[in-house]
N, C-alpha and C positions, 0 to 999 in steps of 0.2 A: 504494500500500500504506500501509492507516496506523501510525499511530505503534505501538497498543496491539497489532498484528498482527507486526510487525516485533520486539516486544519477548517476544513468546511464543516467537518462532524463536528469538531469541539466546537464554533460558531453557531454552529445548527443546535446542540442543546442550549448554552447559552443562550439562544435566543427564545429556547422553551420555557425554559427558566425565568426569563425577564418579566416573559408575559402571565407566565403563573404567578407569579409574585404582584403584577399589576391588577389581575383580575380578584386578588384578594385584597384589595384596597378599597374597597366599598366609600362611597358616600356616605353622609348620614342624613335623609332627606327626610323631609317632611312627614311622619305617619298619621296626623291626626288637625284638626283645624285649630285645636285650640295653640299646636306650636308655632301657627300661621300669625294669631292674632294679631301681632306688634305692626302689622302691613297696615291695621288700621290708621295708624298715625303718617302714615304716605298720605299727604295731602296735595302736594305737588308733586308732577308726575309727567312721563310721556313715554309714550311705548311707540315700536316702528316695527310693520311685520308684515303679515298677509293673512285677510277674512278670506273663508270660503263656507259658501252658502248651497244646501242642496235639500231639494225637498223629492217628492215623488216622480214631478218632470221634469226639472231642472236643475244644472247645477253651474254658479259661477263665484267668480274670484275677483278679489280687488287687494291694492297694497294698500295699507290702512298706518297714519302718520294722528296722534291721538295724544293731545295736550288737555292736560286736567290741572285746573287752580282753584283749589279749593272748590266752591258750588260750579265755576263753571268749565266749559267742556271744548275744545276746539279738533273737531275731526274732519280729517279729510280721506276721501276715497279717491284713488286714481281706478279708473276702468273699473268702477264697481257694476257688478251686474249686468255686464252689458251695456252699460248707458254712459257711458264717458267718466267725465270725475264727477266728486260732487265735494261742497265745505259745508259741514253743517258746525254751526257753532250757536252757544244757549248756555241756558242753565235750566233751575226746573221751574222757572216760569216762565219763559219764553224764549222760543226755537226758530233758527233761520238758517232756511238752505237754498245755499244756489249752487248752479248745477253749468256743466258746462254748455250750455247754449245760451246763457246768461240770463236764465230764468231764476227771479227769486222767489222764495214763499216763507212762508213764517206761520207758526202753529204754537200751540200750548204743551206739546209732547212731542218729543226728538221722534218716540217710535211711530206714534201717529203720524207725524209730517213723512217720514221713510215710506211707511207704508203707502200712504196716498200718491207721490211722488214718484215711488222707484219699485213700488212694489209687492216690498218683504216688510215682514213684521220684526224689527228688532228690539228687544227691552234695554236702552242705551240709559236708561235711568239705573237699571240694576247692574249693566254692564260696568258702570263703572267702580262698582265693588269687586263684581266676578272680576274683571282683571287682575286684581290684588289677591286673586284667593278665598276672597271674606264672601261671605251672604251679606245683603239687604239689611242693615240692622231696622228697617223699617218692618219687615215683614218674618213670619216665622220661618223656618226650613228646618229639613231632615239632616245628615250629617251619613257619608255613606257608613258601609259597616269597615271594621277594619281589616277583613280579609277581602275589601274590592278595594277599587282606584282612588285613590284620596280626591273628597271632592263631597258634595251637598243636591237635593232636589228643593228645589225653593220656585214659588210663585207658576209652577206648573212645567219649569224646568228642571232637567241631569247636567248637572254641571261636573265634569272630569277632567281632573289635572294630572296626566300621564309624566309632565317632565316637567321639572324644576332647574331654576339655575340661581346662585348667587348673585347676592348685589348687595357690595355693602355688609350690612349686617342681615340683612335681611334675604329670606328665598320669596322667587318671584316667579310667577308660571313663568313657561318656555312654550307652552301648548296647552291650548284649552278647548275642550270639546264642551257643547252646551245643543242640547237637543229636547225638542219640544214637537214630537210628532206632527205632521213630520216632516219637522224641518228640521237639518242637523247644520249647526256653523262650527266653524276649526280655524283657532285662531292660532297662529305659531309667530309667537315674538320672537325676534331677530334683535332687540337691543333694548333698554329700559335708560331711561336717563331718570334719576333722583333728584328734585329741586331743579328743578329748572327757571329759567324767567319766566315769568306770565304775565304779559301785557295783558292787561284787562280788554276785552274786545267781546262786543255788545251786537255787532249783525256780522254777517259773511261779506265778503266787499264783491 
């Protein structure tokens, strides 16, 4: 056996070795909501990633750019749904979206305006806890069991947080599935920014 033959086998367990040693380095994520809690205090906020929406007959996708300051909310869709972009920005008493053919509208409900508009029904009042993890401290919900996917049914939704990523001190989804027969959305965050500036801004331009 030669030398350069002999040197591939000792690399070759070595490198057995490296990975067995990596794959017993576990994480230690999230198992329950209450270790979640502390996201409550994320008051400022902004996530960058991609929605995708599918129900019985259809299914589309949009990249989704999502500024929260405290009460209020600045969202924008590029290619949502089929229809171009759209900027919907508000808080919870009043909602304005415009949309790329430079139509505006303005509603009392982010999901109500969406819905009329564009479509789909989405709970963007609730969403902006489910991002963080938390339920609606407004309203009751379940809590799953501990032998399923971390995550809650609230307000007539399954909310499932399969991946986590750190940030900070805090763990913050990476992917969230949230289904409501039978509509299923999958959000998968691509970046999270902490405190960010928030220009106050009252309509979509």
């Amino acid at each position: 056996m030669s030398f350069y033959i002999k040197l591939l086998q000792v690399l070759a367990i070595l490198s057995l070795t490296a990975c067995s040693q990596w794959q017993q380095q576990p994480t230690e994520p999230a198992n329950t909501l209450d270790t979640l809690a502390n996201n409550n205090s994320i008051q400022q906020w902004s996530v960058r990633g991609k929605i995708g929406l599918r129900n019985e007959t259809q299914a589309h996708s949009a990249y989704l750019n999502w500024n929260q300051c405290g009460d209020d909310f600045d969202i924008r869709l590029s290619g949502p749904l089929g229809q171009g972009a759209a900027h919907l920005v508000g808080n919870a008493e009043q909602v304005h979206l415009a949309t790329s053919n430079q139509q505006h509208y303005s509603a009392s409900s982010a999901g109500q305006l969406l819905e009329q508009q564009l479509g789909w029904s989405l709970p963007v009042e609730q969403l902006r806890h489910w991002l963080r993890a938390i339920p609606d401290p407004d309203f009751a919900y379940r809590a799953n069991q501990p032998n399923q996917v971390l995550g809650f049914s609230q307000q007539g939704w399954r909310l499932s947080y399969p991946r986590l990523a750190q940030q900070d001190k805090y763990q913050l989804p990476a992917r969230i599935i949230a289904e409501q027969a039978p509509l299923k959305v999958t959000l998968v965050i691509k970046a999270w920014q902490l405190n960010p500036d928030c220009p106050k801004q009252t309509t979509a331009p």
